[in-house]
ZALO-901779 format. One record per atom (N, C-alpha, C): residue in three letters; atom name; x, y, z. Coordinates in nm, 2 decimals. Example, Ala and Ser with C-alpha at 12.3 -4.5 7.8 and 13.67 -1.06 7.14 Angstrom:
2
+------+--------+--------+--------+--------+
: loke : sedren :      X :      Y :      Z :
+------+--------+--------+--------+--------+
:  ALA :      N :   1.32 :  -0.57 :   0.78 :
:  ALA :     CA :   1.23 :  -0.45 :   0.78 :
:  ALA :      C :   1.32 :  -0.33 :   0.78 :
:  SER :      N :   1.28 :  -0.22 :   0.71 :
:  SER :     CA :   1.37 :  -0.11 :   0.71 :
:  SER :      C :   1.29 :   0.00 :   0.79 :
+------+--------+--------+--------+--------+
***
This chain:
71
+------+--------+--------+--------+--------+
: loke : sedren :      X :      Y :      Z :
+------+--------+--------+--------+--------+
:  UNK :      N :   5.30 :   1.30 :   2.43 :
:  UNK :     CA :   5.20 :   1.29 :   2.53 :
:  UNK :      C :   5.24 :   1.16 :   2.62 :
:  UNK :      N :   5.22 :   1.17 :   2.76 :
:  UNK :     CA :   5.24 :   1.07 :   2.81 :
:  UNK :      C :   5.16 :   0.99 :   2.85 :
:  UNK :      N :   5.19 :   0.86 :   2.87 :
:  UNK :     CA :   5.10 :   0.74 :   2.95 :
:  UNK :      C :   4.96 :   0.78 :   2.97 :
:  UNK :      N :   5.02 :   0.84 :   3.12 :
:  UNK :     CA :   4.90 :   0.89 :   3.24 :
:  UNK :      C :   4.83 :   0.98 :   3.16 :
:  UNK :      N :   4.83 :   1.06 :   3.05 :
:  UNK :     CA :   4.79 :   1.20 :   2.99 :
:  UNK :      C :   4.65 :   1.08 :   2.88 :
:  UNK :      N :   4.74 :   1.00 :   2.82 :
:  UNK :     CA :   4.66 :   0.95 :   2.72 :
:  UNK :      C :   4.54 :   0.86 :   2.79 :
:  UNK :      N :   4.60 :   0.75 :   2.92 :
:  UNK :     CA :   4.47 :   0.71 :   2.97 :
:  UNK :      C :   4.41 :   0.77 :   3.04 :
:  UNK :      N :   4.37 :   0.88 :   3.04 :
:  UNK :     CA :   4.30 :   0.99 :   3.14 :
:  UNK :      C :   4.22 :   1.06 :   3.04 :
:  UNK :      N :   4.24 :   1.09 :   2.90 :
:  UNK :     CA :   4.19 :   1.14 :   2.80 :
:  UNK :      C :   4.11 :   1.00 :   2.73 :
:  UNK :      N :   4.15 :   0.88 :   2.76 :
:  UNK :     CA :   4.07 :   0.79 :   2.68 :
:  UNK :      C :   3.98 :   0.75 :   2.76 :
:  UNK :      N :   3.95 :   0.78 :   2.93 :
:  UNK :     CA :   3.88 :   0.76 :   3.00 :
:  UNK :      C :   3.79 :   0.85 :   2.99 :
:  UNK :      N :   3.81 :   0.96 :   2.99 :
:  UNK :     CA :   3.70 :   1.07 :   2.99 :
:  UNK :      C :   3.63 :   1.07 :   2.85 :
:  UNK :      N :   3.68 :   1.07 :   2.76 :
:  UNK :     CA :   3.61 :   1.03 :   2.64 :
:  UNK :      C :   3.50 :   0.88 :   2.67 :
:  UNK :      N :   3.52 :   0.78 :   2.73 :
:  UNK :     CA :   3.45 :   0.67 :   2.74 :
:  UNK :      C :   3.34 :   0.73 :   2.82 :
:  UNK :      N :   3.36 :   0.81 :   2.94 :
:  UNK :     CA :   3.28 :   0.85 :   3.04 :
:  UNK :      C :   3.17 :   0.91 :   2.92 :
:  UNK :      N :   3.20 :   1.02 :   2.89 :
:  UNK :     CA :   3.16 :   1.15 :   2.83 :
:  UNK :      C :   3.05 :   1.06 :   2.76 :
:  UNK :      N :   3.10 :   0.94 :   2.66 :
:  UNK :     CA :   3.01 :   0.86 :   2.54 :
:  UNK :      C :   2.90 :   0.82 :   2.65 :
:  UNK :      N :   2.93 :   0.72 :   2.73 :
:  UNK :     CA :   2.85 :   0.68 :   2.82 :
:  UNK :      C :   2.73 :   0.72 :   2.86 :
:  UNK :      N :   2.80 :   0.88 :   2.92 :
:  UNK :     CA :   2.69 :   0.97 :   2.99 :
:  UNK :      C :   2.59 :   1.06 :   2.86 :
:  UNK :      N :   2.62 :   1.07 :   2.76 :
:  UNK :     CA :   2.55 :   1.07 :   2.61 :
:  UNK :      C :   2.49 :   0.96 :   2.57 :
:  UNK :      N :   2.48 :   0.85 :   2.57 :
:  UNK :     CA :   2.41 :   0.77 :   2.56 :
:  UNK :      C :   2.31 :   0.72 :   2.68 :
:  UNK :      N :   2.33 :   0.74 :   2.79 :
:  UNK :     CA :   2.24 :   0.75 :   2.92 :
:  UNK :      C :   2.12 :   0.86 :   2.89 :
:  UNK :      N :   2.20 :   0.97 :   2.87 :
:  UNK :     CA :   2.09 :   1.06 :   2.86 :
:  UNK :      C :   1.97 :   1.08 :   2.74 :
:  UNK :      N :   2.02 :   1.05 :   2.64 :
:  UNK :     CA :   1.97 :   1.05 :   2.53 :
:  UNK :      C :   1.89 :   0.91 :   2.49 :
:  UNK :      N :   1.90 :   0.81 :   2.59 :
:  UNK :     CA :   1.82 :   0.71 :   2.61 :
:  UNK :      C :   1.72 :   0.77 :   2.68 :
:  UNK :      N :   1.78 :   0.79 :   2.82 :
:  UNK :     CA :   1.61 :   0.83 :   2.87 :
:  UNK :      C :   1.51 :   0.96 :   2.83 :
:  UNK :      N :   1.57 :   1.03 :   2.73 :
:  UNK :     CA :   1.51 :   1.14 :   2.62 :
:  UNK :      C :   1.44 :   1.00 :   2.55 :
:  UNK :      N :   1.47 :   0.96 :   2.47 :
:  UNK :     CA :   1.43 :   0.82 :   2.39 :
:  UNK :      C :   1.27 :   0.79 :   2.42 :
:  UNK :      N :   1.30 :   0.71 :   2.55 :
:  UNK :     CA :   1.24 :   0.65 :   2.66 :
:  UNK :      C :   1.11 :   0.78 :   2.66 :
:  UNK :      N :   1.11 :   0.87 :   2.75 :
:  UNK :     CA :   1.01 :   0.94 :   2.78 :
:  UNK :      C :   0.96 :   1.03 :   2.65 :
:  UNK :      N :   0.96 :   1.03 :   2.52 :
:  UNK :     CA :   0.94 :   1.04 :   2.47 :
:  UNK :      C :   0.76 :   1.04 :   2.33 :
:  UNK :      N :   0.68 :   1.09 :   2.37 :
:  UNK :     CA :   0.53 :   1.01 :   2.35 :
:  UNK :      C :   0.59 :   0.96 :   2.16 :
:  UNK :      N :   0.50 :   0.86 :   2.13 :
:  UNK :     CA :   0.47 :   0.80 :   2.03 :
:  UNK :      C :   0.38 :   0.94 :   1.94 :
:  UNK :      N :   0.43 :   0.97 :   1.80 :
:  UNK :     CA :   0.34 :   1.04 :   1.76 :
:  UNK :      C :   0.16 :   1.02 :   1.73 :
:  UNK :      N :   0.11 :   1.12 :   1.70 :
:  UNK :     CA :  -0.03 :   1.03 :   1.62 :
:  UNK :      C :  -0.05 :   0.93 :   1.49 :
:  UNK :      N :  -0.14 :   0.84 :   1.50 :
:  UNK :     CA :  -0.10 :   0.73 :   1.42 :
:  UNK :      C :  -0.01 :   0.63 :   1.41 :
:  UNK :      N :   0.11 :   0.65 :   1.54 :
:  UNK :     CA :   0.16 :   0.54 :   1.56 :
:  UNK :      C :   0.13 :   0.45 :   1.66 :
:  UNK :      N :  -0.02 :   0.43 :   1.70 :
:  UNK :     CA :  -0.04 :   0.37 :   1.81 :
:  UNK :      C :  -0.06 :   0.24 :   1.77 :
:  UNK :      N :  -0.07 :   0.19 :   1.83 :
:  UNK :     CA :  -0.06 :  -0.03 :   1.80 :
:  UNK :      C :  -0.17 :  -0.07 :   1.77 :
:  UNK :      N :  -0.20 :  -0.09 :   1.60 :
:  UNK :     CA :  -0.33 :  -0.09 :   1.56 :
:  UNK :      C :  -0.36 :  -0.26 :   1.57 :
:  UNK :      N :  -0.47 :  -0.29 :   1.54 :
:  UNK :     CA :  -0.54 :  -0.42 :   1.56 :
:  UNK :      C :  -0.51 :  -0.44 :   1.40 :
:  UNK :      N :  -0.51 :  -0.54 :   1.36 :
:  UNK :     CA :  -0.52 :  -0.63 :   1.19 :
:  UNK :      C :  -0.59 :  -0.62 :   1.15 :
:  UNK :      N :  -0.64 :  -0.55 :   1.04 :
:  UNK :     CA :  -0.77 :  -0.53 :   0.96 :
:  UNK :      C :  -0.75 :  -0.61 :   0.79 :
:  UNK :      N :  -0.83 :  -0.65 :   0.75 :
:  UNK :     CA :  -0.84 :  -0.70 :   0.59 :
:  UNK :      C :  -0.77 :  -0.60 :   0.51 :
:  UNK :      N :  -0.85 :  -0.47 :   0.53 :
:  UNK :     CA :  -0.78 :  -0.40 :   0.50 :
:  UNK :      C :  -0.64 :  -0.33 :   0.47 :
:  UNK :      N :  -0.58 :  -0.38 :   0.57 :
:  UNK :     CA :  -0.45 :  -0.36 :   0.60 :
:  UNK :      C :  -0.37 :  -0.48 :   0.55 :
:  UNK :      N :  -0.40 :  -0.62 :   0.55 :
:  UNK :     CA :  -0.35 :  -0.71 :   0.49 :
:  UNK :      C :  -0.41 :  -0.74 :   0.33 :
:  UNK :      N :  -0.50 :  -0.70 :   0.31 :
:  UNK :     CA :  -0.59 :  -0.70 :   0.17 :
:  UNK :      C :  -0.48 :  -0.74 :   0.03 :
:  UNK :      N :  -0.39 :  -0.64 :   0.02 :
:  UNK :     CA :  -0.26 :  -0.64 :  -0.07 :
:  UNK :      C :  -0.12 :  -0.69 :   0.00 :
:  UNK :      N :  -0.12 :  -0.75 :   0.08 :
:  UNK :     CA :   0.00 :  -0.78 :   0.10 :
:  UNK :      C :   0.03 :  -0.96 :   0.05 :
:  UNK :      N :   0.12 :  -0.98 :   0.04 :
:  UNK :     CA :   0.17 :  -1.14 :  -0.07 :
:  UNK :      C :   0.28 :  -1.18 :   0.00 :
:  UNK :      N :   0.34 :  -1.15 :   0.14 :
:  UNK :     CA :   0.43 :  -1.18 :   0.20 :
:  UNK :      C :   0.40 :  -1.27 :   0.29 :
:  UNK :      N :   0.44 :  -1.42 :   0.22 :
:  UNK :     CA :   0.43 :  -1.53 :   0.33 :
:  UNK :      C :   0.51 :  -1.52 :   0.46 :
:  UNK :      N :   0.45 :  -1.62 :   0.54 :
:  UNK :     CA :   0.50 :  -1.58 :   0.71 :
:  UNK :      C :   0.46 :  -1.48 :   0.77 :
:  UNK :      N :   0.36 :  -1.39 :   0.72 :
:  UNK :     CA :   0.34 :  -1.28 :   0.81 :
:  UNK :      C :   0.23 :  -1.30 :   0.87 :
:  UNK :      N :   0.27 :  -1.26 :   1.03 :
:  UNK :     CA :   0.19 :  -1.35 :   1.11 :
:  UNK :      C :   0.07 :  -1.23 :   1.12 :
:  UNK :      N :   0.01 :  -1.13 :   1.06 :
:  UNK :     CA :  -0.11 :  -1.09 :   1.06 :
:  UNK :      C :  -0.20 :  -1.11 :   0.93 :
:  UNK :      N :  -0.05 :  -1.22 :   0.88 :
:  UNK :     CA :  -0.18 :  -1.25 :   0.73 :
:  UNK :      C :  -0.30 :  -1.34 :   0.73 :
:  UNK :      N :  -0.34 :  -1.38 :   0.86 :
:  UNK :     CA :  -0.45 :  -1.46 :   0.85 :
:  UNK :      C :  -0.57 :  -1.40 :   0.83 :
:  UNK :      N :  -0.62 :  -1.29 :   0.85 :
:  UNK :     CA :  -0.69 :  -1.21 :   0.83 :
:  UNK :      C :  -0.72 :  -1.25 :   0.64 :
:  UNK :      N :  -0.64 :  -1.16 :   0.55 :
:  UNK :     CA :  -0.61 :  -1.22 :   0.43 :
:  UNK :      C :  -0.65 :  -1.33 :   0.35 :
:  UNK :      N :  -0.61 :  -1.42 :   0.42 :
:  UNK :     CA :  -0.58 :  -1.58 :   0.37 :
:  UNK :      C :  -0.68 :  -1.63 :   0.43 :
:  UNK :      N :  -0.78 :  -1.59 :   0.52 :
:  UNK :     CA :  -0.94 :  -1.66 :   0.50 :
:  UNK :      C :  -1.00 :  -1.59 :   0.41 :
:  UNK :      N :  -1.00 :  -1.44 :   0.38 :
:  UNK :     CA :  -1.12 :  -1.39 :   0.28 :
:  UNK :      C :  -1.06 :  -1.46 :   0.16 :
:  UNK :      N :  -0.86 :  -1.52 :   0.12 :
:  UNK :     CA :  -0.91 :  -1.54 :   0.01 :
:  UNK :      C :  -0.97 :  -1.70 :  -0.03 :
:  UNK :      N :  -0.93 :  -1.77 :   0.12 :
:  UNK :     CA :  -1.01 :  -1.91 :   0.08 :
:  UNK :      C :  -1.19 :  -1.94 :   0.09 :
:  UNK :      N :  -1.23 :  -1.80 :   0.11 :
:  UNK :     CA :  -1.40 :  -1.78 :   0.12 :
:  UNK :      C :  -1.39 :  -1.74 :  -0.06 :
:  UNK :      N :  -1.29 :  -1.63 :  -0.12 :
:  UNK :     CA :  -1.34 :  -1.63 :  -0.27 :
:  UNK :      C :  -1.33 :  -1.76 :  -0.35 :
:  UNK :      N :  -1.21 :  -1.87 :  -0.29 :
:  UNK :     CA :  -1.19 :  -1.93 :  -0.35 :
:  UNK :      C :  -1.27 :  -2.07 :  -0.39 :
:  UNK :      N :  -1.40 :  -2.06 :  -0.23 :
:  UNK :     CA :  -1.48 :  -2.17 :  -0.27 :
:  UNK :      C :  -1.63 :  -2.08 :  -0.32 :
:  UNK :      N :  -1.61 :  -1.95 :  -0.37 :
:  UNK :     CA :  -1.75 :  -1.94 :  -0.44 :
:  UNK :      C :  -1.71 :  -1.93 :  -0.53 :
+------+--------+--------+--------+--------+
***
C-alpha cells in the first residue's frame, strides 16, 4: 500500500469516528431523561441511612441525628 493510499484511509477513518461521535452526541443531547430521574430535592428520607461523610446532602441527616442526640 502506498503513502497517499494509507493517509487517505487514516483520514477517512478519523472523519468517519468524528462524524459518529457528532451524531450520537446530539442523539445523547436531545434525548428526554426517563421517569424518576428528575432532580429530586434532599429528603431525611433519602439520607436517613446513609454514613458517607462529605456528602454534601447529608445535612438533612446530621441535624435529625443531633436533635436525637440531645433527647
Amino acid at each position: 500500500m502506498s503513502k497517499e493510499v494509507a493517509i487517505a484511509l487514516a483520514i477517512t477513518i478519523m472523519v468517519a469516528l468524528a462524524i459518529i461521535f457528532f451524531v450520537s452526541f446530539i442523539l445523547y443531547r436531545r434525548t428526554p431523561a426517563p421517569k424518576g430521574c428528575e432532580k429530586l430535592t434532599p429528603t431525611e428520607e433519602m439520607c436517613g441511612s446513609c454514613k458517607k461523610a462529605g456528602c454534601p446532602i447529608r445535612w438533612n441527616a446530621s441535624e435529625s441525628e443531633d436533635k436525637e442526640k440531645e433527647q
